[in-house]
N, C-alpha and C positions, 0 to 999 in steps of 0.2 A: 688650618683645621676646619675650619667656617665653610671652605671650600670641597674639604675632601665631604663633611656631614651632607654635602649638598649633593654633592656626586653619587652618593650613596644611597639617599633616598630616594633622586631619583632614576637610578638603576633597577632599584629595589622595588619600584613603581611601575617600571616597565615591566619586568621579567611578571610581577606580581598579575599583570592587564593581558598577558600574551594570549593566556587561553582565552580571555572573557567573552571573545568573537564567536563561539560556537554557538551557536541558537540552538533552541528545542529543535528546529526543521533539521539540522546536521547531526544530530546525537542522540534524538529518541525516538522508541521505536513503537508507535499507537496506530490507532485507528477510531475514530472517533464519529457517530451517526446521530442527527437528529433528526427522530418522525414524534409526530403527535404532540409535538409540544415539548418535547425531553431530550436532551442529551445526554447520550451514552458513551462513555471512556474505554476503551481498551487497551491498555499498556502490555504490550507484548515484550517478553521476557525470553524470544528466541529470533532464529534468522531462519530465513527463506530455505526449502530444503529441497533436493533434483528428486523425482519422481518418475513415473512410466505412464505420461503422457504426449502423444503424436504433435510433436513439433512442426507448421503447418512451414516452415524455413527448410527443416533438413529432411521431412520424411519419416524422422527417426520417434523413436518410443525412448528413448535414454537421457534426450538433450531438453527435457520440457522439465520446470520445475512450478512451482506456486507458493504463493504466500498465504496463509488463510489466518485471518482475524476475527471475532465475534464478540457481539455482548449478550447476555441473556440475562431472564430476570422471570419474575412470576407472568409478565404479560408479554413479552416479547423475546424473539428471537433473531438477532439479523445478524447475517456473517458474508464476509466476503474471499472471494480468491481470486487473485491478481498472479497469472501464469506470466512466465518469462523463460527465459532460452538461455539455459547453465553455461553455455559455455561462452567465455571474454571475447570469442571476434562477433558473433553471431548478436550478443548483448548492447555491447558498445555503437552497434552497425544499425539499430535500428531505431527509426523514427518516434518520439514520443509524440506523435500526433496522430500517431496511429490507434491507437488504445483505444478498443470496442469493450459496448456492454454484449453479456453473453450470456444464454441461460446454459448452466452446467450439471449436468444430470449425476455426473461421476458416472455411467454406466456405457457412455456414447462413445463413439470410436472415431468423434470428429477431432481435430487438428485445431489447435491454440498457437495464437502469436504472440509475443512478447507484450507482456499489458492488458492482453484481452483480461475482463473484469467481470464476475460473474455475484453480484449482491444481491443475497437472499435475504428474504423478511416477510418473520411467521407471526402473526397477531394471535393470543390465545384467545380473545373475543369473536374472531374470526374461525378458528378453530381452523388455516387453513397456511399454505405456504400462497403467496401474492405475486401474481405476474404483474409487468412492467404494461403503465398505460404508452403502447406506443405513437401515439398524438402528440404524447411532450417532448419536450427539448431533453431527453434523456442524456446526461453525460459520464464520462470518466476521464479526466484531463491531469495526464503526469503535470508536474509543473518544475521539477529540477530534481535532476539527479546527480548527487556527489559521491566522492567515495569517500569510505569510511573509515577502513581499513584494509592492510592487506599482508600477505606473509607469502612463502615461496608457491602455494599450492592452489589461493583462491584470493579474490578481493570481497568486500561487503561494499554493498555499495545502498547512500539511502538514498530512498524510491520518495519522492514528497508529489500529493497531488490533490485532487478533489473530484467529488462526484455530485450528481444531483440526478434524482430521478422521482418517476412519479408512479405509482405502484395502484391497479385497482382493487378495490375490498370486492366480498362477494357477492356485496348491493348495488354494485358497479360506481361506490364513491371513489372518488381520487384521494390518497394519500402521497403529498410530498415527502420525501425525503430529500437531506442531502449530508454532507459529509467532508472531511480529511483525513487525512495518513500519512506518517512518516513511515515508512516499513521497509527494515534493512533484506538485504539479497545478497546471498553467496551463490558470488559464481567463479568458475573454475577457470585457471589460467590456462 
């Protein structure tokens, strides 16, 4: 009996520990920025969705999708969108080292690649939306992506990475920012 209670508990210890391996970077899905001295949390509570923008891969207006995160508050605005290519050969095929910063107007009829990353950030003391000082080491660096989940029609897959960039006020001061995100992606089998 001494034997079996021992088998048991530690059976029951195993099964018990099997998930504990999932980190935050595998299973949550944020976006997180700090300028001025603050950081900002955004728990996002949805997945990446395809849109009609010109995929710079296929040509097309169907296969471009994006993720868009944001924090806001009485003094600040900053929000990001991180395009990617819907569909599983196009997705899987492309280099995470590739992944540009990009200013995105939403109005433009230019071509996005998988990862291009577009972070805005509007000071209300400023009164103004902030371009990127290009002199810096401006980045946006995937750093692993797993999959999530997946079912007969699409996969989720999570996007984990980080940024840093350095943004001018209208006095011509530098503002650093920089940044994390785990942010899940449906793409289509």
């Amino acid at each position: 009996m001494k034997h079996f209670s021992l088998f048991l508990f530690v059976l029951v210890f195993i099964f018990s520990c099997s998930d504990s391996d999932n980190s935050e970077t595998d299973n949550s899905n944020y976006w997180e920025i700090s300028v001025l001295g603050e950081t900002y949390r955004y728990e996002a509570s949805f997945y990446a969705t395809q849109d009609s923008y010109l995929s710079c891969e296929t040509d097309d207006y169907d296969d471009m999708g994006f993720v868009y995160a944001w924090v806001e508050n009485s003094s600040i605005y900053a929000g990001m969108h991180l395009f990617y290519d819907v569909t599983e050969s196009l997705f899987q095929n492309y280099d995470i080292n590739d992944s540009n910063l990009i200013i995105f107007d939403g109005l433009s009829d230019d071509c996005y690649n998988t990862f291009d990353a577009d972070i805005e950030l509007y000071l209300e003391s400023s009164d103004s939306n902030l371009g990127y000082d290009y002199s810096s080491n401006n980045f946006n660096k995937i750093n692993k992506i797993s999959l999530y989940k997946e079912d007969n029609q699409k996969k989720i897959y999570a996007v984990n990475g980080e940024f840093q960039i350095t943004y001018l006020d209208i006095d011509g001061s530098k503002i650093p920012v920089s940044g994390k995100y785990n942010l899940l992606f449906d793409v289509l089998n």
